[in-house]
N, C-alpha and C positions, 0 to 999 in steps of 0.2 A: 504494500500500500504506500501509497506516495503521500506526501503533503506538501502543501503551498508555505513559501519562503516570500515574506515582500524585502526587498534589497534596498538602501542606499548606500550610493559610494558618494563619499567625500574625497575628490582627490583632484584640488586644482581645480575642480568645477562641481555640479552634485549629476549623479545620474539617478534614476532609480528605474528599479527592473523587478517582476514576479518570474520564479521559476518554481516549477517543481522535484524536489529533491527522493528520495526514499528514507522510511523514517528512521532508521540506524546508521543515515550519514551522519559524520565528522564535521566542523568546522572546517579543520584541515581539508577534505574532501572538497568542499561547498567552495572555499578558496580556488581549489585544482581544478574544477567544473568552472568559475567565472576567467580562469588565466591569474591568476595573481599571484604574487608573491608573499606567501606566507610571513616572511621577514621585514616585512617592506609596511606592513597597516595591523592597525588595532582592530576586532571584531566586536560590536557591543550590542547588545540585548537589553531594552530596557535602559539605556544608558551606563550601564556598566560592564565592563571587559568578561570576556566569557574565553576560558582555557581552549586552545586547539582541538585538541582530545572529546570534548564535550560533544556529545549529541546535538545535532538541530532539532529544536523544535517549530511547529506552525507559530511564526510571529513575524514582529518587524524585528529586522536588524541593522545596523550600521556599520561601514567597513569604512574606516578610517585611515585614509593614507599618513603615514608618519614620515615628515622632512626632517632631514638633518644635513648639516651644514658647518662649513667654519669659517 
């Protein structure tokens, strides 16, 4: 069984996107599914940072691109 994922990305501009995942995907996964790089943005749920590892659930989430610089 699948469940619905609503996305925003914040990265330099905002996009947002629904897909549908399976429901014992990864974070990690859900990242590899959009292209992105795992090392590269914050995941948050509810506003708050959610572990790689963790299960998706049916919700909104936010994928935050992180700059760094010197």
């Amino acid at each position: 069984m699948s469940i619905k994922v609503n996305i925003k990305i914040l990265a330099g501009g905002t996009s947002e996107q629904t897909i549908e995942v399976e429901e014992d995907t990864t974070y990690e996964c859900l990242l590899d599914m959009l292209d992105i790089n795992q090392e590269t943005v914050i995941v948050l749920k509810d506003g708050q940072a959610v572990p790689l590892d963790g299960t998706v659930t049916s919700c909104d989430l936010t994928i935050l691109k992180i700059v760094s610089g010197g």
